[in-house]
C-alpha positions as CSV (number, residue, x, y, z in Angstrom):
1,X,-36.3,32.0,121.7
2,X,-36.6,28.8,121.1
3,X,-33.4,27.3,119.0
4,X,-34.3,25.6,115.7
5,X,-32.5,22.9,114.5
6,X,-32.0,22.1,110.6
7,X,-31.7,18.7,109.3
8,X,-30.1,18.5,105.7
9,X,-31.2,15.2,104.0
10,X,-28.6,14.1,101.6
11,X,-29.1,14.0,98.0
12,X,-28.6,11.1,95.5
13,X,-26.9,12.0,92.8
14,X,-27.6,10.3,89.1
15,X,-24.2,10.6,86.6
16,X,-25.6,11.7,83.7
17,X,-25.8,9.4,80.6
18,X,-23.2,10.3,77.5
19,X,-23.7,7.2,75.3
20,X,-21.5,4.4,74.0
21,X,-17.9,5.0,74.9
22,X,-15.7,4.7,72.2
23,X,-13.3,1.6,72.4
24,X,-10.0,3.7,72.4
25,X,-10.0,7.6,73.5
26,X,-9.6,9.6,70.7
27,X,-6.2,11.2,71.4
28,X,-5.0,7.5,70.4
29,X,-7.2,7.8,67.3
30,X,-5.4,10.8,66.3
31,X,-2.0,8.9,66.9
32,X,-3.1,6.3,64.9
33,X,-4.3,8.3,61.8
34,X,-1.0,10.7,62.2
35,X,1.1,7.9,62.2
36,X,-0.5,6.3,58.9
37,X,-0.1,9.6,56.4
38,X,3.4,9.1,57.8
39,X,3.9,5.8,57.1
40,X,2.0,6.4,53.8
41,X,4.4,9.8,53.3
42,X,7.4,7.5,53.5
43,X,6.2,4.6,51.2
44,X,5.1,7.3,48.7
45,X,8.9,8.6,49.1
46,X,10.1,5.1,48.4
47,X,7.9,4.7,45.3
48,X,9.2,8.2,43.5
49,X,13.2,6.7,44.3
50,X,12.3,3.2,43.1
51,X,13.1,1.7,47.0
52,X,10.1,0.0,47.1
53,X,10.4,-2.6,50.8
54,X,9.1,-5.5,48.2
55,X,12.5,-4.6,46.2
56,X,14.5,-4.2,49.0
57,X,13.7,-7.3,50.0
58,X,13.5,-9.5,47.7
59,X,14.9,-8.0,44.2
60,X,17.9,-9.4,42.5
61,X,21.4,-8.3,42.3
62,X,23.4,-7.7,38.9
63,X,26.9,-6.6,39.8
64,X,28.8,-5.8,36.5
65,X,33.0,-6.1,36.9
66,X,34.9,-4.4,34.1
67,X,39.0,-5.1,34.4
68,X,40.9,-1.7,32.6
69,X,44.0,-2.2,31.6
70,X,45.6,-1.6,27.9
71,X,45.3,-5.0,27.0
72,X,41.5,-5.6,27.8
73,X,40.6,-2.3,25.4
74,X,37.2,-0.8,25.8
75,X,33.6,-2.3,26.1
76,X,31.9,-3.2,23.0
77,X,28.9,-2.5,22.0
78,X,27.8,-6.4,22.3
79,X,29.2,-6.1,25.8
80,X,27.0,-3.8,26.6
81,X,23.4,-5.5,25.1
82,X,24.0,-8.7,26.6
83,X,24.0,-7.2,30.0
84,X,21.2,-4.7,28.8
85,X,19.5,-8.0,28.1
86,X,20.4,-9.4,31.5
87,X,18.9,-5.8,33.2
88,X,15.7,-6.6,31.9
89,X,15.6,-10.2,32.6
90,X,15.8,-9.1,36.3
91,X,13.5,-6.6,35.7
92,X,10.9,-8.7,34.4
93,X,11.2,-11.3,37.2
94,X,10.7,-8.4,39.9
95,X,13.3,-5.9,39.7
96,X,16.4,-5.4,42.1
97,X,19.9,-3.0,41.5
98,X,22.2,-3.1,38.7
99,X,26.1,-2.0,40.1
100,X,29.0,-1.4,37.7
101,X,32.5,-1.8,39.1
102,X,36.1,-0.7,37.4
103,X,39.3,-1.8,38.6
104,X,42.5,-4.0,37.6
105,X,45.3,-4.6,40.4
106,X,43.1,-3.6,43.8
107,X,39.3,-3.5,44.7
108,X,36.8,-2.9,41.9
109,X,35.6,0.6,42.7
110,X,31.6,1.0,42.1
111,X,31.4,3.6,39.7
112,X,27.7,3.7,38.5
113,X,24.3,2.2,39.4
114,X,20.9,1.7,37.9
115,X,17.8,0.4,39.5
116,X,16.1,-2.1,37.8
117,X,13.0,-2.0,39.4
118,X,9.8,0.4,37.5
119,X,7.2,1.2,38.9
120,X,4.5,3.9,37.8
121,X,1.5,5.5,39.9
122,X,3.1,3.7,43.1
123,X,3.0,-0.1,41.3
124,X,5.5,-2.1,39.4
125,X,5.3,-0.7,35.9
126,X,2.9,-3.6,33.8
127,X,3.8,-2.7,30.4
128,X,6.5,-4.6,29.1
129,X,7.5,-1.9,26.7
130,X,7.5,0.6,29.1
131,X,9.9,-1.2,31.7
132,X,12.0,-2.0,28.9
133,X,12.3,1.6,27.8
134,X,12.9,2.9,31.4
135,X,15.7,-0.6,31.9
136,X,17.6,0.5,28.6
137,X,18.1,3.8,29.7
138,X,18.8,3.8,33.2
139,X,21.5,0.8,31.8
140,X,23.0,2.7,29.0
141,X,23.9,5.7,31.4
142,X,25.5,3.8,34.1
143,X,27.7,2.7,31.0
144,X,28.3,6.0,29.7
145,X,29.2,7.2,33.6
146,X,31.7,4.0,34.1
147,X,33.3,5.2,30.7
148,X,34.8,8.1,31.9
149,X,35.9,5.8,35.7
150,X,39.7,5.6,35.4
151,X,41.9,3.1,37.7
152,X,45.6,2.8,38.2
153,X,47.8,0.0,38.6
154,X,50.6,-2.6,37.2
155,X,49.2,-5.9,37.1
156,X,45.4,-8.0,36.5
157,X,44.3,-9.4,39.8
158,X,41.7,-12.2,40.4
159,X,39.7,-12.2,43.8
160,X,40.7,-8.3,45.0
161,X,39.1,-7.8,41.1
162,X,35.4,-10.1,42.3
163,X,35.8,-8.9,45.9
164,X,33.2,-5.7,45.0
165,X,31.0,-8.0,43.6
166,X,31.1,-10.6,45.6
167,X,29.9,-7.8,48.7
168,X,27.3,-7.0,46.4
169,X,25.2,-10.2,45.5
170,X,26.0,-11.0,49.7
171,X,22.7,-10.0,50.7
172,X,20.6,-10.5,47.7
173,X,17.0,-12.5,48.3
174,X,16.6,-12.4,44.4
175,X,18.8,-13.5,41.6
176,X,22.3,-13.0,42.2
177,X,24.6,-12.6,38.6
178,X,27.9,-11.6,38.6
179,X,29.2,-10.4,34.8
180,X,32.9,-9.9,34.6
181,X,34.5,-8.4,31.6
182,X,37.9,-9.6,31.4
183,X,40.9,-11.3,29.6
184,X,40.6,-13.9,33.4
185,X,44.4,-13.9,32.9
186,X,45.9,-12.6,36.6
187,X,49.1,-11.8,37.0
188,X,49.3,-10.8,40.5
189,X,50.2,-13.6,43.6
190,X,49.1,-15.8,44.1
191,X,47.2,-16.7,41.1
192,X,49.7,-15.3,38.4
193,X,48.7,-17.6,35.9
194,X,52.3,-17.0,34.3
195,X,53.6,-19.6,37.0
196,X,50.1,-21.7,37.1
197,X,50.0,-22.4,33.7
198,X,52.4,-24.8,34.6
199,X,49.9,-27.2,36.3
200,X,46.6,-28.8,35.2
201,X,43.9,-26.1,35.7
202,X,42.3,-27.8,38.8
203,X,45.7,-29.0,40.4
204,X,46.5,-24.8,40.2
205,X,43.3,-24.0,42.0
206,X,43.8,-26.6,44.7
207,X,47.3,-24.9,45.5
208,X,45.8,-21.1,45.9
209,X,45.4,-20.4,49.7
210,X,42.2,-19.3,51.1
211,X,43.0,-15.6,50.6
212,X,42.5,-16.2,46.6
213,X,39.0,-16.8,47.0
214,X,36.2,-14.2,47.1
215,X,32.7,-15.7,48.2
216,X,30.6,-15.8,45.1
217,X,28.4,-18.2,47.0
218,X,25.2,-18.7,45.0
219,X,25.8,-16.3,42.6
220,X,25.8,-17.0,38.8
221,X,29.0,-15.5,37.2
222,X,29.0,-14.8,33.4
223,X,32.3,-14.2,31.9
224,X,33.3,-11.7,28.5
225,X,36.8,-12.5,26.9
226,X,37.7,-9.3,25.4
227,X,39.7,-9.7,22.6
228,X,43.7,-9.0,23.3
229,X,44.8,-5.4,22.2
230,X,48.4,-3.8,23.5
231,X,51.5,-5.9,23.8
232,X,49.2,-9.2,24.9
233,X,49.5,-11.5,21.7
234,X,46.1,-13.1,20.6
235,X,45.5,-16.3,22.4
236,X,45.9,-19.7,21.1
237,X,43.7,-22.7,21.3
238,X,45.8,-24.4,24.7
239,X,46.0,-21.0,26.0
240,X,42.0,-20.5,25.5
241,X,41.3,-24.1,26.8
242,X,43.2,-23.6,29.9
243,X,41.7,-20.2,30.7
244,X,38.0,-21.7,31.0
245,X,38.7,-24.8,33.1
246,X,40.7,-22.6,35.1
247,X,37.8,-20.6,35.8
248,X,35.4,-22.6,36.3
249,X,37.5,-24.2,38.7
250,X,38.3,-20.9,40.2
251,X,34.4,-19.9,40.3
252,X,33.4,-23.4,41.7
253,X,36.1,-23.1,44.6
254,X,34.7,-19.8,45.4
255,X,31.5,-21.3,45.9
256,X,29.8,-19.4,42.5
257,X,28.6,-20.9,39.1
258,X,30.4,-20.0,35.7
259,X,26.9,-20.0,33.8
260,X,28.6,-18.9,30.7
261,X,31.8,-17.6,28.8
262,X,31.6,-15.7,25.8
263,X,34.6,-14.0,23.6
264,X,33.7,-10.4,22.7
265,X,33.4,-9.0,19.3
266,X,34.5,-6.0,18.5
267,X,36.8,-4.6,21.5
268,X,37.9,-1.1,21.2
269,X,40.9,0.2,21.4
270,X,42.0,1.4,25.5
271,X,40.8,4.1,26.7
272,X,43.7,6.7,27.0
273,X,44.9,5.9,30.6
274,X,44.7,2.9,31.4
275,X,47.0,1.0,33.0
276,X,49.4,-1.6,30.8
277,X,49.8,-5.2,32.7
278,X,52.4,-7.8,31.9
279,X,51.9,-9.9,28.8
280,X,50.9,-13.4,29.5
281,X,52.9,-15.8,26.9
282,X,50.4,-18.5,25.0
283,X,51.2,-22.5,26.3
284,X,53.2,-23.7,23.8
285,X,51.8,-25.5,20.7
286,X,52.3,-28.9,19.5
287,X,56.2,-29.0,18.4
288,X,58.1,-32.0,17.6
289,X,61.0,-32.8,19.6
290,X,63.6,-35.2,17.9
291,X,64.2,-38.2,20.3
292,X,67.5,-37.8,22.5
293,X,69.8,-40.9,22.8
294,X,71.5,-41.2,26.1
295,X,74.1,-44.3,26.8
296,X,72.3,-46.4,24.2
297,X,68.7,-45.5,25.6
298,X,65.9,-43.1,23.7
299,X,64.3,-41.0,25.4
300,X,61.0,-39.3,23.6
301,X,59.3,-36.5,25.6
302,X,55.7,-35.8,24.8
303,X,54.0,-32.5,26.3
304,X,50.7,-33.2,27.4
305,X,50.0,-29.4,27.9
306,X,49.9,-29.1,24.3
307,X,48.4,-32.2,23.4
308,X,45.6,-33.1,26.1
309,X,42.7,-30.9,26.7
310,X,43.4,-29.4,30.5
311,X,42.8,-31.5,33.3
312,X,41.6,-34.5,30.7
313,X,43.3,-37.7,29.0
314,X,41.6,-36.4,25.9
315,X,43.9,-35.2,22.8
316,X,43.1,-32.1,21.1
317,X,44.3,-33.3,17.9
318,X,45.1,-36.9,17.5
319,X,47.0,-36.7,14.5
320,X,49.5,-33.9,16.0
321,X,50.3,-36.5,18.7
322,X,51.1,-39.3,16.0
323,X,53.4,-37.3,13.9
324,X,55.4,-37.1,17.1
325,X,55.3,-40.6,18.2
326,X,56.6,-42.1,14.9
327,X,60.8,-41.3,15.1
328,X,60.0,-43.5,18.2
329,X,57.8,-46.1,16.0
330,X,60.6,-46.1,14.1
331,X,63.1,-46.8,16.5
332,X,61.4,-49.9,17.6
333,X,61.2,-51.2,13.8
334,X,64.9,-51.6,14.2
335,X,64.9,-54.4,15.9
336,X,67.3,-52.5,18.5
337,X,65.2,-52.1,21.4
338,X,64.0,-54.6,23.6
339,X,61.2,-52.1,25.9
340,X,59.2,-49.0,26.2
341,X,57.9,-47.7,29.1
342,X,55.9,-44.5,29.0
343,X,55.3,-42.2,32.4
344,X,52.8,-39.8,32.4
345,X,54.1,-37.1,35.0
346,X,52.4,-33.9,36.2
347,X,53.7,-30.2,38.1
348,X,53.6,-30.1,41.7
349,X,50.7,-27.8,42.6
350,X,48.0,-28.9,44.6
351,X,48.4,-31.5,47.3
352,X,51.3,-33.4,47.4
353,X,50.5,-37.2,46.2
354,X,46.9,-36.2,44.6
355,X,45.2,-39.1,44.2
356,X,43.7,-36.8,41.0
357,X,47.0,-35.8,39.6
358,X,47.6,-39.9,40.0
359,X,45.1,-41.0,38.1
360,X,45.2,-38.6,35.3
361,X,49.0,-39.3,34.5
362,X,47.9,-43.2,34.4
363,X,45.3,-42.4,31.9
364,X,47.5,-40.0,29.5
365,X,50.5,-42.1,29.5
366,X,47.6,-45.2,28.6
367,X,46.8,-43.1,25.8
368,X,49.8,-42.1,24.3
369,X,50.6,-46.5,24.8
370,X,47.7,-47.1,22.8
371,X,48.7,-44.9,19.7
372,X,52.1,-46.5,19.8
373,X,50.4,-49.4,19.0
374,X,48.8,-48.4,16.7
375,X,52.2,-48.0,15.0
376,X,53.2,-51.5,16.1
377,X,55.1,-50.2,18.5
378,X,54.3,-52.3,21.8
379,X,54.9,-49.9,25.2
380,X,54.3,-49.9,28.8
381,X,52.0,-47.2,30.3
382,X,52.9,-45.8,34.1
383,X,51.7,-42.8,36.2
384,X,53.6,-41.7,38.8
385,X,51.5,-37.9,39.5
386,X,54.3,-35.5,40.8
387,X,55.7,-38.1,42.9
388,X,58.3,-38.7,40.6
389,X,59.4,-35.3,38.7
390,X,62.5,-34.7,36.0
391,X,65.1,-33.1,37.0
392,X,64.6,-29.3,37.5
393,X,61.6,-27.8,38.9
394,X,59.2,-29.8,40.0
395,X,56.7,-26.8,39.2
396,X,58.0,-26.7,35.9
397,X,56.4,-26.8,32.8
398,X,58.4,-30.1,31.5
399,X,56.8,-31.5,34.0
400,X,53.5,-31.9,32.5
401,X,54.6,-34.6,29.9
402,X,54.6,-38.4,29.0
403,X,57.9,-39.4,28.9
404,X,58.7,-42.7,26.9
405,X,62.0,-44.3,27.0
406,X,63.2,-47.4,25.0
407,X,65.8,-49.7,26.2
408,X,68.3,-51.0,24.2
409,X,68.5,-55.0,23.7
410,X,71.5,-56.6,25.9
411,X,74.8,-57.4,24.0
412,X,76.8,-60.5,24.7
413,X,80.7,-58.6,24.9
């Protein structure tokens, strides 16, 4: 037999046409859409809790401070609409978080929160009244929740007291306000105003150390004045007058705004527990002191506390500073003296040899010269700051005078 051989011609093999391919495979398109009813899941979430990422971001931050103690009493019911009324504000211009903090001596402690932000089938609510409604009551239950917060301590502190509050408005895009509800009368170190008093508001805040501060920077405080209740007499006009600049010196140091101050009406009585601080005495209104002679000279001692408006060469009453000078005009009528020289001294806070201090015991001692001549009663006005202090404390309250002495005329023995 004859062998056969078989040749096997190769085949050409077409791929076989499937249409346009898709630009991504479709396992990535699955990814894709699974990923976006998450994404839409979470934001949903966010809506139904009010944590909407535009709020987040850039909502506002109302941090509400109320100081217990027996002496502040309870909120009013005035208290409590003007920051209602400050809620809805920031709701209106985009929403954000509303905290309430208690406290006296330590930390404010957050006790209640509200959201200030409304929205309502996943957008912010549109209806004024609505947001309003929603604002009033998510507001008035924080209150009734911080009612029943209790704190305990011995004294009325100053930055541990806007510390909370301070942490709160930190990272705030929006509006930042701070409210405080207090008698701003600390009597804890370093800013016991029972020893600052002594000074000229803004020569007191210059002497606190950094540690006195909280941050408030860029937030706009807003300060209630309860009205005094317990052992803490009611305060007088110097007292009053001293308390603001104080603060606003205070709030300016720490970088904040004091927007406003406002005395409540109506403060209740304290709620049963709270803690009782140390009374803070009133500054001392205008009382005539009988000149003192001293080896022929007379000395008349006028204090400016009581007279000038704080950290100003302006008198609160003129008059009360001219019933004091006349034993002094008087004096002079005698024909017995032959000078008067008038120093205008302050206390010794602040840095020493303030060219501030300087110049505002130059300009009260002017003043009180230009009323004595007003009486005919021709004087010399000097301004030595505390450069040059009475005997006694330097810190002293007595420092914080015009001192005017007359010298006798020389005798021929």
């Amino acid at each position: 037999m004859t062998a056969t051989t078989i040749r096997r011609t190769p085949v050409a093999v077409t791929p076989t046409r499937r249409g346009p391919q898709p630009p991504w495979p479709r396992r990535h398109l699955r990814a894709l859409l699974a990923g976006a009813v998450a994404l839409a899941l979470v934001a949903s979430i966010g809506v139904v809790l009010g944590l909407r990422t535009g709020s987040l971001r850039d909502g506002g931050v109302l941090s509400v401070v109320l100081q217990q103690d027996q002496e502040s009493g309870s909120v009013s019911a005035g208290t409590r609409s003007a920051i209602e009324a400050a809620a809805l504000r920031m709701s209106s211009a985009g929403g954000g978080t509303m905290t309430i903090r208690v406290g006296s001596t330590g930390r404010a402690t957050s006790v209640a929160t509200a959201e200030l932000t409304v929205v309502r089938d996943g957008n912010p609510e549109s209806q004024a009244d609505l947001r309003a409604a929603a604002i009033r009551t998510r507001v008035r239950a924080a209150f009734v929740k911080a009612a029943s917060a209790r704190t305990s301590a011995s004294g009325r502190a100053l930055a541990e007291l806007l510390a909370g509050a301070a942490d709160d408005v930190a990272h705030a895009r929006g509006p930042r306000e701070i409210w405080v509800r207090s008698l701003g009368l600390p009597t804890v170190d370093p800013t016991d105003v029972r020893v600052l008093m002594n000074a000229e508001p803004a020569a007191a805040v210059a002497s606190l150390p950094a540690s006195a501060f909280a941050d408030l920077r860029g937030a706009e405080v807003h300060w209630i004045f309860p009205s005094t209740t317990g052992d803490q007499p009611a305060l007088n006009l110097r007292t009053e007058q001293w308390r603001a600049a104080f603060l606003a010196e205070y709030v300016k140091a720490s970088r904040g705004v004091l927007a406003s101050t406002q005395d409540e009406r109506g403060t209740g009585p304290a709620a049963a527990g709270s803690p009782a601080v140390p009374v803070v005495p009133n500054l001392p209104d205008p009382t005539p002191v009988p000149p003192k002679h001293e080896n022929g000279t007379l000395t008349t001692s006028i204090d400016t506390a009581s007279l000038f408006r704080p950290d100003e060469a302006q008198l609160i009453d003129e008059g009360q500073a001219i019933e004091q000078l006349r034993p002094l005009a008087a004096a002079w009528a005698t024909g017995r003296y032959a000078s008067i020289v008038c120093t205008g001294r302050i206390a010794a806070f602040g840095p020493p040899g303030s060219p501030v201090g300087q110049r505002l015991s130059e300009q009260r001692a002017a003043v009180i010269v230009g009323l004595l001549r007003r009486l005919d009663t021709p004087a010399t006005p000097v301004g030595v700051g505390a450069t040059r202090p009475l005997p006694g404390d330097p810190r002293g309250a007595v420092q914080r005078s015009v001192t005017c002495v007359a010298t006798p005329v020389a005798t021929d023995h």
